[in-house]
Structures are given as structure tokens and as C-alpha cells.
ChimeraX commands (.cxc) that place a marker at each C-alpha (Angstrom):
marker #1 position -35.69,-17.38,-11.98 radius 0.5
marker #1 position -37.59,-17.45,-15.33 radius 0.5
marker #1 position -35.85,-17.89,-18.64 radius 0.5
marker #1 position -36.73,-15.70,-21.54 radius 0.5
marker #1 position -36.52,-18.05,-24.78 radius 0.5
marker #1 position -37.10,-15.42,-28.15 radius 0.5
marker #1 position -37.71,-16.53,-31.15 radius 0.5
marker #1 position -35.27,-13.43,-32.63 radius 0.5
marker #1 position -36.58,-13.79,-36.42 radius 0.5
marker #1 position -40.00,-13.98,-35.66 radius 0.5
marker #1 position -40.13,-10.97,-33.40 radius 0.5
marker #1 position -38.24,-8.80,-35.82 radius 0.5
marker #1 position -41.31,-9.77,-38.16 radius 0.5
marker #1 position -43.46,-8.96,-35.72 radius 0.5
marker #1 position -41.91,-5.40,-35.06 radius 0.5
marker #1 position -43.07,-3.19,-38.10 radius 0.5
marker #1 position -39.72,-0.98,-37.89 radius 0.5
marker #1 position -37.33,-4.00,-37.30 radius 0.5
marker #1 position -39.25,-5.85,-40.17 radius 0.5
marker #1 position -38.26,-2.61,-42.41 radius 0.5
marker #1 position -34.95,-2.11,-41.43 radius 0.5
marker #1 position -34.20,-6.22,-41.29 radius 0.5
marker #1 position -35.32,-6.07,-45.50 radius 0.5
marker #1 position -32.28,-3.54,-46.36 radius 0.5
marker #1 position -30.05,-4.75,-43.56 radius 0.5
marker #1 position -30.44,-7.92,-41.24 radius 0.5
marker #1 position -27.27,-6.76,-39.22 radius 0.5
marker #1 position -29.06,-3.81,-38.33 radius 0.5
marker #1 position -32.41,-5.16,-37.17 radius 0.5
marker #1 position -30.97,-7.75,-34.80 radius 0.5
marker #1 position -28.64,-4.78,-33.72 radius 0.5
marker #1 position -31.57,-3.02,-32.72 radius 0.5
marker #1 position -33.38,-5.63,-31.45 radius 0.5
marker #1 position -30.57,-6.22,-29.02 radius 0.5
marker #1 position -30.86,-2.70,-27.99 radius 0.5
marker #1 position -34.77,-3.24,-27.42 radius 0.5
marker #1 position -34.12,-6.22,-25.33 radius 0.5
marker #1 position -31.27,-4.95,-23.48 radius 0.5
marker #1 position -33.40,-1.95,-22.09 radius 0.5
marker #1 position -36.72,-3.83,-21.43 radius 0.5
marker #1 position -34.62,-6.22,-19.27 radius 0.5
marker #1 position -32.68,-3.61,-17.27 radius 0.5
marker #1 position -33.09,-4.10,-13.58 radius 0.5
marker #1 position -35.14,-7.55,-14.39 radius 0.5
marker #1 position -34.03,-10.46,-12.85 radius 0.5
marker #1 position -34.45,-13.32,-15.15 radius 0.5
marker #1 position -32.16,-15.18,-18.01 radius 0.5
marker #1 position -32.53,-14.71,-21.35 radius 0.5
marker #1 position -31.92,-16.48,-24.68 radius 0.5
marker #1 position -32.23,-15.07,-27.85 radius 0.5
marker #1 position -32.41,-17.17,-30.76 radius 0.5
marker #1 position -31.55,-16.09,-34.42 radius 0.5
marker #1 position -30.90,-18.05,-37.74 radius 0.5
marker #1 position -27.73,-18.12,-39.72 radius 0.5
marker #1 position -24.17,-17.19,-38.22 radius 0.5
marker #1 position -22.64,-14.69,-36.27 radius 0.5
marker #1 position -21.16,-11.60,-38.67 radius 0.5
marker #1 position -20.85,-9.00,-36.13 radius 0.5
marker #1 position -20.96,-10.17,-32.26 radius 0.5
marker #1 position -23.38,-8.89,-30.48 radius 0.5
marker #1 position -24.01,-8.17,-26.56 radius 0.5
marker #1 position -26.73,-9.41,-24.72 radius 0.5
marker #1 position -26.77,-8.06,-21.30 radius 0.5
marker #1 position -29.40,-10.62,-19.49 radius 0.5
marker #1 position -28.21,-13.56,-21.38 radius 0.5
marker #1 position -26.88,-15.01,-24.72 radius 0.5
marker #1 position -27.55,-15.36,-28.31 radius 0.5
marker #1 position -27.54,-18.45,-30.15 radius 0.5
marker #1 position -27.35,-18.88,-34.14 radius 0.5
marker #1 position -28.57,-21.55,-35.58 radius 0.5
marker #1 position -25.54,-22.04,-38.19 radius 0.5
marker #1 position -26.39,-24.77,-40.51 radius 0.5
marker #1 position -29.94,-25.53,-38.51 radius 0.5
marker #1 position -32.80,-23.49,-38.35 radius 0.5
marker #1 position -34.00,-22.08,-35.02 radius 0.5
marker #1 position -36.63,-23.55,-34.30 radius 0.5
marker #1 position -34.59,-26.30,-33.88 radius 0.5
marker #1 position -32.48,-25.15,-31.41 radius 0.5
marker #1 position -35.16,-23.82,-29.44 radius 0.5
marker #1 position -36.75,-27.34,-28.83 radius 0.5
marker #1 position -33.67,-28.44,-27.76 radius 0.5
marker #1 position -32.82,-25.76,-25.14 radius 0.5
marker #1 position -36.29,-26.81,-24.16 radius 0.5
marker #1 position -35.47,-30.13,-24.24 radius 0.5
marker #1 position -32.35,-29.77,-21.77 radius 0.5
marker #1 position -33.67,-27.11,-19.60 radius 0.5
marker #1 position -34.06,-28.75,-15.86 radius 0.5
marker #1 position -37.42,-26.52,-15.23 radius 0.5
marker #1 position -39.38,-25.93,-18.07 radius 0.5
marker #1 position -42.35,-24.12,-16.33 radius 0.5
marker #1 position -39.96,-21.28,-15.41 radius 0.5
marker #1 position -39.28,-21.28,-19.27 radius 0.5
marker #1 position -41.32,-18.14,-20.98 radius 0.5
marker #1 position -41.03,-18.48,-24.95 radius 0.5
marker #1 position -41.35,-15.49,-27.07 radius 0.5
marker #1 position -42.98,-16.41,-30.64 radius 0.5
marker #1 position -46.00,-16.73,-32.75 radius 0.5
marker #1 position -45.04,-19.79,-34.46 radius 0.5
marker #1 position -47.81,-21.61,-33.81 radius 0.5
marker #1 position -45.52,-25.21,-33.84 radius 0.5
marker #1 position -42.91,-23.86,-31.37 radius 0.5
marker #1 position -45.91,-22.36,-29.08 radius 0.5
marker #1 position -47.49,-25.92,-29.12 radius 0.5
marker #1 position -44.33,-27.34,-28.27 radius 0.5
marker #1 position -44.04,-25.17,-25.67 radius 0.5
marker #1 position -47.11,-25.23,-23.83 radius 0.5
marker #1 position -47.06,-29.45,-24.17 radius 0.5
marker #1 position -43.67,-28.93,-22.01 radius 0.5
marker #1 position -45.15,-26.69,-19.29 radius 0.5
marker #1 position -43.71,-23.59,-20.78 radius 0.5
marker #1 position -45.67,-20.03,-20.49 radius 0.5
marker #1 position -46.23,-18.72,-24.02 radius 0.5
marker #1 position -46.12,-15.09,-25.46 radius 0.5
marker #1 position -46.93,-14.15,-29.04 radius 0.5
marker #1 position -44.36,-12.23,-30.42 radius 0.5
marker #1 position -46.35,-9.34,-31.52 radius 0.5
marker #1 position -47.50,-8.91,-27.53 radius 0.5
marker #1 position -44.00,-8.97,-26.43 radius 0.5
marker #1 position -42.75,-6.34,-29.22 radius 0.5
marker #1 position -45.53,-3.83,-28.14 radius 0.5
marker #1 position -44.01,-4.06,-24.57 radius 0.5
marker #1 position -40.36,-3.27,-25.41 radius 0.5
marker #1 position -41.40,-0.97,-28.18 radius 0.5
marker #1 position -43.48,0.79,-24.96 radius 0.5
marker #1 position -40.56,0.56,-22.54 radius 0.5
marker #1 position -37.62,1.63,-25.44 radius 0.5
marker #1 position -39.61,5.02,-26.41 radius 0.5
marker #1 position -40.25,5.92,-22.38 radius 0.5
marker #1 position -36.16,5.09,-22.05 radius 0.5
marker #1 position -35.60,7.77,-25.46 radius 0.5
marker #1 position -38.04,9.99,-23.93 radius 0.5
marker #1 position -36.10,9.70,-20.15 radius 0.5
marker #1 position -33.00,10.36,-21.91 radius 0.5
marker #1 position -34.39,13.29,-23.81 radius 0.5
marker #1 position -35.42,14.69,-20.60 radius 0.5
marker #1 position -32.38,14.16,-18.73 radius 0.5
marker #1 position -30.61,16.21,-21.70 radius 0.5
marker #1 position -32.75,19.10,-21.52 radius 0.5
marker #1 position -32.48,19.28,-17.95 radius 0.5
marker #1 position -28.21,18.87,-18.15 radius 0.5
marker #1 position -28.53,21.67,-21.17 radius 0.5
marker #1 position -30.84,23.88,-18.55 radius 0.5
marker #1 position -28.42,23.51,-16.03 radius 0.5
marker #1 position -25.81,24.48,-18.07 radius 0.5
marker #1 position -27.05,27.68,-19.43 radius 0.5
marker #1 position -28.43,29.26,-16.11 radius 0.5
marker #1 position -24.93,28.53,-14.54 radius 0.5
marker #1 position -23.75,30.30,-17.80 radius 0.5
marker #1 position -26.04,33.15,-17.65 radius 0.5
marker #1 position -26.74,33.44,-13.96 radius 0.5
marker #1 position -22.72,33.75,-12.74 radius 0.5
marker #1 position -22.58,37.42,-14.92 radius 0.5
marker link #1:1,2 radius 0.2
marker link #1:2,3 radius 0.2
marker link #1:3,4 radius 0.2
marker link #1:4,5 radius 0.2
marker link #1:5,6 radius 0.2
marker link #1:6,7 radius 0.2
marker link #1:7,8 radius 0.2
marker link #1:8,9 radius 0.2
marker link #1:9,10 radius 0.2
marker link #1:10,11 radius 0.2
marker link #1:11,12 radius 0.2
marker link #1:12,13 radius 0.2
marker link #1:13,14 radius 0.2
marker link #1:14,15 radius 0.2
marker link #1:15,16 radius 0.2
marker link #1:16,17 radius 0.2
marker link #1:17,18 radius 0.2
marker link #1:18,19 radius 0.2
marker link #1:19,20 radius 0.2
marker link #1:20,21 radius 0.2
marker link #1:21,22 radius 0.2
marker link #1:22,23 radius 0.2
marker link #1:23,24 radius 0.2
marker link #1:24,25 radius 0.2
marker link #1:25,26 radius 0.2
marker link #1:26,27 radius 0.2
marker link #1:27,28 radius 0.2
marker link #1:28,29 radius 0.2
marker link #1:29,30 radius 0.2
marker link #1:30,31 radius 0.2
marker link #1:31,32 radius 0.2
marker link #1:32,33 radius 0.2
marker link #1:33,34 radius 0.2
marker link #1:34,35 radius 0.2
marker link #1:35,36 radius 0.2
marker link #1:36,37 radius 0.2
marker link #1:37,38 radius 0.2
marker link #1:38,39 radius 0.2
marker link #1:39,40 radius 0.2
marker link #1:40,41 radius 0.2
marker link #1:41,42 radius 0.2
marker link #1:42,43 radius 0.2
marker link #1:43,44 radius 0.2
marker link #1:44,45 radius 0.2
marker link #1:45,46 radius 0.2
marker link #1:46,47 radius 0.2
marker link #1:47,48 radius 0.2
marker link #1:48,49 radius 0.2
marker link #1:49,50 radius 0.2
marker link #1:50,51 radius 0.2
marker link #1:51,52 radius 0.2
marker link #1:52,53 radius 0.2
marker link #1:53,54 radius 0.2
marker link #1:54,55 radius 0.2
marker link #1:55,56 radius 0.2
marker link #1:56,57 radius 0.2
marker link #1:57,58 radius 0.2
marker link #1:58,59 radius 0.2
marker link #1:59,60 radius 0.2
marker link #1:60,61 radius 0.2
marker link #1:61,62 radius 0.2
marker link #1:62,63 radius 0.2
marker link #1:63,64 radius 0.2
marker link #1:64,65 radius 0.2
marker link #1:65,66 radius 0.2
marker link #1:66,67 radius 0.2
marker link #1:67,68 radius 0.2
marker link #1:68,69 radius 0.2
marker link #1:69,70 radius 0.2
marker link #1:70,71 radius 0.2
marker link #1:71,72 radius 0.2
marker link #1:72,73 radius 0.2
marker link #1:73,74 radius 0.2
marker link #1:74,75 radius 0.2
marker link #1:75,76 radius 0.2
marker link #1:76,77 radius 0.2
marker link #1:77,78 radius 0.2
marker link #1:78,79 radius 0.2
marker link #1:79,80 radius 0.2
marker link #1:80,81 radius 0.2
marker link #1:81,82 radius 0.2
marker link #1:82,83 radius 0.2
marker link #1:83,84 radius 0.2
marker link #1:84,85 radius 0.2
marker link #1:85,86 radius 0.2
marker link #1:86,87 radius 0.2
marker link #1:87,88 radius 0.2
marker link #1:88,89 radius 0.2
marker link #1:89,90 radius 0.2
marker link #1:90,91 radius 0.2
marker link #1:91,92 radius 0.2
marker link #1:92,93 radius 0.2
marker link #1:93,94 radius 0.2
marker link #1:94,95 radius 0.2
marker link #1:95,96 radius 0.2
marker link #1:96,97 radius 0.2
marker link #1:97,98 radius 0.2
marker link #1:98,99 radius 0.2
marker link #1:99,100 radius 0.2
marker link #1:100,101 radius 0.2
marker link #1:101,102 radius 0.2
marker link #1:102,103 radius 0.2
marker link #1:103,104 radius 0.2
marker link #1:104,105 radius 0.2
marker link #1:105,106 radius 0.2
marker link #1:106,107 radius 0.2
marker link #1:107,108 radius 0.2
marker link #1:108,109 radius 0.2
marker link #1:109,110 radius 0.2
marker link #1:110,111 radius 0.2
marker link #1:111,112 radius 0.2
marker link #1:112,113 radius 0.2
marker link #1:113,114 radius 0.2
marker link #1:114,115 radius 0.2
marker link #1:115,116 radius 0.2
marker link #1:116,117 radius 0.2
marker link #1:117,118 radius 0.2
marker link #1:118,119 radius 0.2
marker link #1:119,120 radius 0.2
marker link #1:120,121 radius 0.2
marker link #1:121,122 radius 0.2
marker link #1:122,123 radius 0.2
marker link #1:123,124 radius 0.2
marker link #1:124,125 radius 0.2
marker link #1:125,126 radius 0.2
marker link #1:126,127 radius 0.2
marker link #1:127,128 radius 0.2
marker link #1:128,129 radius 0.2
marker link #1:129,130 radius 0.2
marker link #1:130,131 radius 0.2
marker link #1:131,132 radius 0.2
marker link #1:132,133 radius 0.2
marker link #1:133,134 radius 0.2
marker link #1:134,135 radius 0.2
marker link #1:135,136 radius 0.2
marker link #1:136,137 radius 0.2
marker link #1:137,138 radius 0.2
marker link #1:138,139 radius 0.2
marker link #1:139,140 radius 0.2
marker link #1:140,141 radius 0.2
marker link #1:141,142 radius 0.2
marker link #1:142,143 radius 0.2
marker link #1:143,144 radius 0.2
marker link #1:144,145 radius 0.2
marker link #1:145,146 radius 0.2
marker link #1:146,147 radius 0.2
marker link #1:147,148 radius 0.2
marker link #1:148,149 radius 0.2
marker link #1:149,150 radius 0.2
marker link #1:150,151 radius 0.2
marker link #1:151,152 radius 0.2
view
């Protein structure tokens, strides 16, 4: 099964809204980066480890996998190492345009994708979900006002 490694910091840079929102409120952006991630891995199966600097403030739910802070290291750090101890690195797909980290990667058999690649896809796949779940409203809201209107 292939194991998503994300470089969380450098994908909300990569994301022009997250980049915006992460400049008033860092909470925020790795809230909605969560949220992203969460709905682009629906019905995927694969692991997943997200990987974002400082400490934990507010926890945070990962639905395919986990979230690591780096605390007192950076993450880059901590995402050689789970290279390091991972038993098969070529099932190991790292998200990141840090061009050290994607070196490191690719010298350890892992697949490589930039960050900004990977943020167009779940941007794609999180505005098809809003636009699903717009659709499913209108239809429940249709529903509702023909029963309404059709039973007099």
C-alpha cells in the first residue's frame, strides 16, 4: 500500500489560498489543509503522513493517517527519518518541492511529487466535492418544496 509523506508547510505555500489564509492565521490553513487532504483521500487506499513544523495547538484529524509536528526540530528532519525507518521506501510517495528533501527522496527509491502538482489535484477534487454537495442541496431543497406544493 503506498504511503503519502507531505511536506504540510511547503504545500500550504504552494496553495495560493492556504498561503493567504496561513499569513493571518496558521491554525486555519493547516485546518483547511486537513480538510483538502481528508476529501482527496476518501475511498483511497493508501497511508498517509502529514508533516508540519512547530507543536500541536489545536488537534487535528487526519482520516488516512497521522500528523506529525516537528516540536523543537524542523520537518524536514523528521521526514528523513520516517524515510529512514520505513521498511519499503519505493511504496513511499513524498509530497514537496524542496528540492533537498526531493533528492533525498528519489536517492532512497521514493516516487516524488512537487507540491504545487499535488495542490492542483486536491484543489480539483475539493471544489467537485463543494460543487457535489451544492447539488445534493438543491436537489434535497427541490424535493422538499414539490412535496410542499404538490400535496395541496
Amino acid at each position: 500500500m503506498n504511503h503519502y509523506i507531505i511536506d504540510g508547510n511547503n504545500l500550504i505555500g504552494k496553495i495560493k489560498s492556504l498561503s493567504q489564509i496561513q499569513s493571518k492565521d496558521k491554525q486555519s490553513s493547516r485546518v483547511q489543509l486537513v480538510s483538502l487532504l481528508n476529501g482527496y483521500f476518501t475511498g483511497k487506499k493508501c497511508n498517509l503522513t502529514l508533516h508540519l513544523d512547530g507543536h500541536v495547538k489545536t488537534p487535528l484529524h487526519l482520516s488516512k493517517g497521522k500528523i506529525v509536528y516537528s516540536e523543537n526540530h524542523i520537518s524536514d528532519y523528521m521526514i528523513r527519518q520516517e524515510i529512514d525507518n520505513s521498511k519499503n521506501r519505493k511504496l513511499i510517495i513524498l509530497v514537496s518541492s524542496d528540492h533537498s528533501l526531493m533528492n533525498y527522496a528519489k536517492v532512497n527509491s521514493c516516487t516524488v511529487i512537487k507540491a504545487e502538482e499535488f495542490g492542483n489535484q486536491i484543489q480539483k477534487i475539493g471544489e467537485a466535492n463543494q460543487e457535489n454537495t451544492a447539488l445534493k442541496q438543491l436537489e434535497q431543497e427541490k424535493s422538499y418544496f414539490h412535496r410542499l406544493f404538490s400535496d395541496k
